[in-house]
C-alpha positions in Angstrom: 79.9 108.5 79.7 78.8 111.8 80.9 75.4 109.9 82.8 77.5 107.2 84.2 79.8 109.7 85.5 77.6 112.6 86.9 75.5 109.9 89.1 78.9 109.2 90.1 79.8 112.1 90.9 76.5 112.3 93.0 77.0 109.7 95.0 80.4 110.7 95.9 79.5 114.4 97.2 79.2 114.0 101.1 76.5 116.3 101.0 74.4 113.7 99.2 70.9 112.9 102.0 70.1 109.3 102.1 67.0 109.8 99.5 69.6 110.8 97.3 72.1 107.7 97.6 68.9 105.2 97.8 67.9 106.2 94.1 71.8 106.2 93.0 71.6 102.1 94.0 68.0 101.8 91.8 68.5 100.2 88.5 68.2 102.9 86.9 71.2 104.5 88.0 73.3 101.1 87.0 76.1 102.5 85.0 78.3 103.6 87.7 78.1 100.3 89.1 81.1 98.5 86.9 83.3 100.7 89.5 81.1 101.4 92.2 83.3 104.2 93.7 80.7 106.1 95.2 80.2 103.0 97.7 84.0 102.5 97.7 85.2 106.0 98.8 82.4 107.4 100.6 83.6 107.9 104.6 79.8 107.7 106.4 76.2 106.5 105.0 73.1 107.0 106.7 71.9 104.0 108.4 69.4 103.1 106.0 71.8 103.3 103.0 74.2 100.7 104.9 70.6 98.9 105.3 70.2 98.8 101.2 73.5 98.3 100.5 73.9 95.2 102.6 71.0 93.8 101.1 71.8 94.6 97.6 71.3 91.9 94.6 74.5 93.2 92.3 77.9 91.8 93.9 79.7 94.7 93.1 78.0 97.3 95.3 78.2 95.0 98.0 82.1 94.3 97.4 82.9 97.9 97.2 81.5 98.5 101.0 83.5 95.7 102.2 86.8 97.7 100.4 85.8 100.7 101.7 88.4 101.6 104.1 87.1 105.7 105.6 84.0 103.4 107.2 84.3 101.4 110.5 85.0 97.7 110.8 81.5 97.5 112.1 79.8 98.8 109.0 82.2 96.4 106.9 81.5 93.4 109.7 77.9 93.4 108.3 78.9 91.7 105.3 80.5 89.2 106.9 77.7 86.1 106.0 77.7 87.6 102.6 76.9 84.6 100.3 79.4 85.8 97.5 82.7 84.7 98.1 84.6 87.6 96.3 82.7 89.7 99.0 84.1 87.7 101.9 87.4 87.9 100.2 87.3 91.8 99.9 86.6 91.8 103.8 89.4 88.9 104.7 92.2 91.1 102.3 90.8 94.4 104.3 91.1 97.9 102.9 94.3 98.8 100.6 94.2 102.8 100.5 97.4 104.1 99.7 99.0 105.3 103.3 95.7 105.5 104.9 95.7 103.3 107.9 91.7 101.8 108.3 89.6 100.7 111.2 90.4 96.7 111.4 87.0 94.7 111.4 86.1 93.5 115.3 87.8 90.5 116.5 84.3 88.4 116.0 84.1 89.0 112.6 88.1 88.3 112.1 87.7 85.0 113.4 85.0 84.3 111.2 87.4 85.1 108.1 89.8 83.1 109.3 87.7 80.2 110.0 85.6 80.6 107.0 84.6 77.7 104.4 86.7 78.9 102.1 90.7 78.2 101.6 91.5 81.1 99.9 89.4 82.9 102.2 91.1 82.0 105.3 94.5 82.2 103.5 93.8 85.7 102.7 92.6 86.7 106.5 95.7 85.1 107.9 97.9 87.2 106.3 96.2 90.2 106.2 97.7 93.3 107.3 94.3 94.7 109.5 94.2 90.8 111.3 94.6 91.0 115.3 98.3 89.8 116.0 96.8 88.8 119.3 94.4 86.4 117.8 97.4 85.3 115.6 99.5 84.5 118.5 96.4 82.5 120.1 96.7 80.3 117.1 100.4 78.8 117.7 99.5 75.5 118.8 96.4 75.3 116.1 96.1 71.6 114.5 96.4 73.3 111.2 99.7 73.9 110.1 98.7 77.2 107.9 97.5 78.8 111.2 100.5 77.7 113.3 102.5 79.4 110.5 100.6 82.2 110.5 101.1 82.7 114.5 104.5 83.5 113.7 103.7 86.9 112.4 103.7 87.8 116.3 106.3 86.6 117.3 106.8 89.1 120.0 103.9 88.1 121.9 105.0 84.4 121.7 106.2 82.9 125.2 110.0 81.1 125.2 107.9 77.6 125.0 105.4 78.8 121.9 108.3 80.0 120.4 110.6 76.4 121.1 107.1 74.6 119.6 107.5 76.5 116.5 110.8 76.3 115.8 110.7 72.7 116.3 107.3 72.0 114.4 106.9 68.8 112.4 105.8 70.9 109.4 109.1 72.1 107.7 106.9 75.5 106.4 106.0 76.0 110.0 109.6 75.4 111.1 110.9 77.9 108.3 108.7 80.8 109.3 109.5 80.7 112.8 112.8 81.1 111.7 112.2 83.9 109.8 111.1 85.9 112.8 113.1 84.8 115.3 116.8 85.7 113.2 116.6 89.1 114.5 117.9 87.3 118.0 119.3 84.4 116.8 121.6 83.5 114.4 121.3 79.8 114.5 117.3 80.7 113.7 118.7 82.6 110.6 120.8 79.5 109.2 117.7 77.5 109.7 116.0 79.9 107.8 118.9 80.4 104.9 118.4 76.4 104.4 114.7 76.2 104.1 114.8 79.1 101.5 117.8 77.0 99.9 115.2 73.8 99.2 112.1 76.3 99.1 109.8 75.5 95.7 108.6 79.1 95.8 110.2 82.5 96.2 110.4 84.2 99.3 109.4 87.9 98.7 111.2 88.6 102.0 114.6 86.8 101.8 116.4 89.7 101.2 114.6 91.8 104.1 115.1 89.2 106.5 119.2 89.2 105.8 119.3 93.0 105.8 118.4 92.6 109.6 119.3 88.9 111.2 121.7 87.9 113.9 124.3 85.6 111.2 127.2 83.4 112.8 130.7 85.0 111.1 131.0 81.7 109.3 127.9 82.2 107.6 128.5 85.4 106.7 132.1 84.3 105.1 130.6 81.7 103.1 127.4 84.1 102.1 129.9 87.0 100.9 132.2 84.8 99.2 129.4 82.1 97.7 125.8 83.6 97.8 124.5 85.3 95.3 123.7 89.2 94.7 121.1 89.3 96.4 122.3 87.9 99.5 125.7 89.9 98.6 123.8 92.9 98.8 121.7 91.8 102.3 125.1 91.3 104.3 127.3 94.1 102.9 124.6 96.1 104.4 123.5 94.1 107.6 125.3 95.9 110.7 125.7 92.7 112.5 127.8 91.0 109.7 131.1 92.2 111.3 132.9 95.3 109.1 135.6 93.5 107.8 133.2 91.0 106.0 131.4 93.7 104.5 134.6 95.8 103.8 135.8 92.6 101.7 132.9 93.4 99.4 133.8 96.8 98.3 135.0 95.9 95.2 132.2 94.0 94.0 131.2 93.5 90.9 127.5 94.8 91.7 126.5 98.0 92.3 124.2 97.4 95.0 126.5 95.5 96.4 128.9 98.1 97.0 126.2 100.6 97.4 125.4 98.6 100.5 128.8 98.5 101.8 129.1 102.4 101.4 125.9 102.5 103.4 126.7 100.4 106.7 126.4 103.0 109.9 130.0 101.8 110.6 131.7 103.6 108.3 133.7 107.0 108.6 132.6 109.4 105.8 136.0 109.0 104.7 135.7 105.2 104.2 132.0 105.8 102.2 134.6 107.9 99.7 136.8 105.4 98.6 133.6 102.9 97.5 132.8 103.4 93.5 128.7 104.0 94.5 126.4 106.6 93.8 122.3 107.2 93.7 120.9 108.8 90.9 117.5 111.1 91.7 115.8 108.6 89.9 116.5 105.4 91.8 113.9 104.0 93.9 115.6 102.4 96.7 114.5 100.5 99.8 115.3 102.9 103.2 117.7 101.3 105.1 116.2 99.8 107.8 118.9 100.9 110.4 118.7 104.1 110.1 114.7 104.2 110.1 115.1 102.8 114.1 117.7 105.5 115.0 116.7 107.0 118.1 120.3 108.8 119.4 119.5 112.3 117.9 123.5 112.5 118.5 123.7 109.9 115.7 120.8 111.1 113.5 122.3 114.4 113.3 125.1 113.0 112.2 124.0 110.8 109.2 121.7 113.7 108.1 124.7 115.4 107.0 126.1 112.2 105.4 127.2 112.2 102.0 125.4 109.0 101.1 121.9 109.9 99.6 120.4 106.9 100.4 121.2 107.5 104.1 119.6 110.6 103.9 116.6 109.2 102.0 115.9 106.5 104.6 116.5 109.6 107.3 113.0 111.0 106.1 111.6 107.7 107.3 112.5 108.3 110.7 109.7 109.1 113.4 112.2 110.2 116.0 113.5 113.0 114.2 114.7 116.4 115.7 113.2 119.3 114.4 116.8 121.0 113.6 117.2 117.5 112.0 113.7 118.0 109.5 114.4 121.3 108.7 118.2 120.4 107.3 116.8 117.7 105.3 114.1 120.4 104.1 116.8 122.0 102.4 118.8 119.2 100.8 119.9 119.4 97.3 118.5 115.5 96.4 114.8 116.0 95.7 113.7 112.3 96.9 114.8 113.6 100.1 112.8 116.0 100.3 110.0 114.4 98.9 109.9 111.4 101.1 110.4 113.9 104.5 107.1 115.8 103.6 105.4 112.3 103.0 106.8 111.2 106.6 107.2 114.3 108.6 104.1 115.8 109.8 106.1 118.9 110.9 108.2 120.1 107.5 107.6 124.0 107.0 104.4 124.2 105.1 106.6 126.0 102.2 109.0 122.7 101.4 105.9 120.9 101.1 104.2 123.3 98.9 107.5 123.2 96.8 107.9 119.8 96.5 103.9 119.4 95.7 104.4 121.9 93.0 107.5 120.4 91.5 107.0 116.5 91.8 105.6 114.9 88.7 103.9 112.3 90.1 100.2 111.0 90.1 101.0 110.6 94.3 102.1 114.1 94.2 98.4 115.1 95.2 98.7 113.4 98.9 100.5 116.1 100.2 97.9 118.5 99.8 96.7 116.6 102.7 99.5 117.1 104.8 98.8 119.2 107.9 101.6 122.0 107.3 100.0 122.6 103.3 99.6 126.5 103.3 95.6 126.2 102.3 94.7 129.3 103.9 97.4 131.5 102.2 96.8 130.3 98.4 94.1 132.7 97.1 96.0 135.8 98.2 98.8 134.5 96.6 97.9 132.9 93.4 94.8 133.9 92.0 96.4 136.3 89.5 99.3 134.1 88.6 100.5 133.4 85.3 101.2 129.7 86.3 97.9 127.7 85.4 98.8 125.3 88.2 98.7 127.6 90.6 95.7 128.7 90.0 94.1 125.5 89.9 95.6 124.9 93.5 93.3 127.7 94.9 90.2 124.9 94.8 92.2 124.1 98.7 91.7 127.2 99.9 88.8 127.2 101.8 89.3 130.8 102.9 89.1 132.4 99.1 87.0 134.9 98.8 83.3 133.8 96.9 84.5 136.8 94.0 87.6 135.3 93.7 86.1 131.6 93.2 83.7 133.2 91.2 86.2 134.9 88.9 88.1 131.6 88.4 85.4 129.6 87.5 85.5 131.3 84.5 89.0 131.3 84.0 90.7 131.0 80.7 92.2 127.5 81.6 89.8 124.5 81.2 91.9 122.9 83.8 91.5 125.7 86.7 88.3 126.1 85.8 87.5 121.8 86.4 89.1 122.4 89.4 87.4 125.4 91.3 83.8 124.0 90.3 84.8 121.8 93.8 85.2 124.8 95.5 82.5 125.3 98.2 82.7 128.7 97.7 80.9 128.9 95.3 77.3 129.7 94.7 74.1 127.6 94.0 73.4 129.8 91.3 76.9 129.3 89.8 76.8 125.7 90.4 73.6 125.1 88.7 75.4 126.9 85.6 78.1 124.7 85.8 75.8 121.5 86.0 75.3 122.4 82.8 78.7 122.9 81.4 79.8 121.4 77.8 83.1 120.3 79.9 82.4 117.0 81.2 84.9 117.4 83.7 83.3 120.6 84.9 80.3 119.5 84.9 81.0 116.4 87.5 83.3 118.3 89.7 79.7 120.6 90.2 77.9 117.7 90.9 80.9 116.5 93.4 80.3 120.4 95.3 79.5 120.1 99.0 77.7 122.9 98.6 75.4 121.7 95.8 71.7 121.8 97.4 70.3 118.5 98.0 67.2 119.7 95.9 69.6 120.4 92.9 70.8 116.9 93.1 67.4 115.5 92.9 66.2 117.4 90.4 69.9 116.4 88.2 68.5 112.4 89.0 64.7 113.2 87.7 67.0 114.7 84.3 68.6 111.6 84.1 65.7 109.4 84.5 66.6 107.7 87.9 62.9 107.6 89.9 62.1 104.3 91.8 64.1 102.9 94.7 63.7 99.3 93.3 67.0 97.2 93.4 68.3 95.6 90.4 67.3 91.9 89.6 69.8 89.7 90.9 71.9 87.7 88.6 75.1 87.8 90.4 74.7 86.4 94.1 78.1 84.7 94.3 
């Protein structure tokens, strides 16, 4: 375990020269390669590193590059005649870092995944999230049905007459999509598309959505509140085109998110939210509201900001036309979430809420924020290094301003976790480093390795102790 996870580590430190990474793809540095991170997280590569990994026998090297979202869609692009399928698949599904947005692959090579031999392949592409919604809306009068359905997904670029075609397709999935996106203007859209979800074989994932947001005719509304079921119970009571009364009528519901939504319409007085039975616990994970995540009036934003409906507030912090005065309120509310989702959303929260909340969320995602641009980095050293909280301590590793005593002095800390944690500062000394190379901790030991500020000729000399020499790729046995 520790081998496998100090090459690694190696591979992963953006220090790392090409000769370096070259040996790390030999076969005898194949451990690693059941997870491949190095090549999946990586954000540049020399040229001739791209070169070898391109041309690399074992599947799974080549797969993570085409999942690596921190390179460009050009590097990725090279993969694109890549005999493997699951490759091609990795490029066609695009990157999925967690709210990192990555460079889309070039129109050519888009087009190729979406014309590719493959079914799933070209199912995959069509959908995806990175895929041009201008060559999407170039493929509404397509012979094939799947791409005519797929055209839908840019609706707004769609002329009246592509739009009329679609809606009046002879393939009833066609027909039903284009539905979907055009309810938002027009509720006799959305009663099509309530009847092909009625005789639909599969789910739709985005029923609910779509009800939360469409143009509905009053009589469709009437017979949804008093027929449908919860879930589309819950989608009107909440929809601000379903007119108030029909919503008011649901009040009483037997379902909690049913009158949850009702106590959330942007139509009520604060005074009619009181007399709904609904509350939201810290603990509820709830979908913002879509409303008030397009609020633009900052008359009206202030306003719900000092709602006493959490969830309003909560899908506040989604908001990208916030006022200031409006981000520093919700700084201080007393529901956590709030709080939590503003510094996730808000690039300009006061560095010390988000410092709070990262040191009081216990959450694996807590560790995004310390990529948030307010995070006090430069003030943690002077602050913590001599606290009695462990996990304060451990925080200092951000600080790129700590002083090389300080760094020094925690590396040999008390606390196996602060002491894991500095061996990434860059602070830190060659001479230190090699010491910590060399550490019983494993997870000292690879957070060294990981150290920008590891010599290059310390991480060769770590590969000659582990036995990884030639630049010879492994054997293929995997080409699909």
């Amino acid at each position: 375990m520790r081998r496998r996870d100090l090459l690694q580590a190696i591979g992963a430190n953006p220090s790392a020269p090409a000769d370096v990474l070259l040996r790390l793809l030999a076969d005898e540095a194949s451990e690693p390669w059941d997870r491949a991170a190095w090549v999946m997280w990586r954000g540049e590569f020399p040229e001739e590193v791209v070169d070898a990994i391109v041309a690399h026998p074992e599947r799974r090297i080549r797969m993570a590059l085409a999942e690596n979202g921190l390179v460009s869609g050009e590097t990725r692009a090279r993969l694109i005649d890549d005999p493997g399928k699951g490759v091609r698949l990795c490029l066609a599904m695009g990157p999925n870092l967690f709210r990192i947005q990555s460079p889309s692959l070039p129109e050519w090579a888009q087009r190729r995944l979406i014309d590719d031999p493959d079914e799933m392949i070209r199912s995959e592409a069509l959908g995806s999230y990175y895929t041009s919604r201008e060559l999407l809306a170039g493929l509404a009068e397509h012979e094939d049905a799947h791409k005519r359905s797929a055209a839908c997904q840019a609706w707004d670029l769609l002329g009246a007459a592509a739009r009329a075609r679609l809606l009046a397709d002879e393939n009833d999935d066609v027909r039903g999509r284009a539905a979907r996106y055009a309810s938002r203007d027009d509720p006799d859209a959305t009663d099509i598309y309530i009847d092909y979800i009625a005789r639909s074989d599969s789910p739709s994932y985005s029923y609910e959505d779509v009800l939360k947001q469409a143009l509905i005719h009053r009589s469709t509304a009437e017979r949804l509140a008093r027929e449908g079921t919860s879930t589309e119970r819950a989608a009107m009571a909440g929809n601000p085109h379903v007119p108030k009364e029909i919503a008011q009528s649901l009040a009483t519901d037997d379902e909690h998110r049913v009158r949850l939504m009702v106590a959330s319409r942007p139509d009520l007085s604060e005074d009619e939210r009181a007399t709904i039975d609904y509350h939201v616990r810290v603990e509820d994970r709830l979908d913002p509201l879509f409303w008030a995540c397009e609020l633009v009036n900052p008359v009206e934003i202030r306003r719900f900001a000092r709602s006493a409906n959490i969830l309003i507030r909560r899908s506040l912090a989604y908001n990208k036309d916030l006022p200031q005065d409006v981000i520093d309120l919700l700084g201080a509310d007393d529901d956590f979430p709030v709080r939590i989702l503003l510094c996730e959303n808000q690039p300009t929260v006061d560095g010390e809420v988000v410092l709070d909340v990262f040191l009081n969320w216990k959450s694996v995602v807590s560790a995004a924020l310390q990529g948030h641009p307010n995070f006090p980095r430069g003030q943690l050293a002077a602050r913590f290094a001599d606290d009695p909280d462990e996990h304060k301590r451990w925080l200092i590793y951000n600080d790129p301003t700590a002083a090389a005593d300080v760094v020094l002095k925690l590396s040999h800390d008390p606390n196996v976790n602060v002491r894991r944690s500095i061996a990434g500062h860059p602070n830190l000394s060659p001479e230190r480093l090699a010491e910590l190379l060399r550490d019983p901790d494993d997870g000292i030991a690879e957070r060294a390795a990981r150290n920008s500020s590891l010599p290059p000729e310390a991480m060769r000399r770590l590969l000659d102790e582990l036995d990884v020499s030639d630049l010879q790729g492994r054997p293929s046995t995997d080409a699909a």
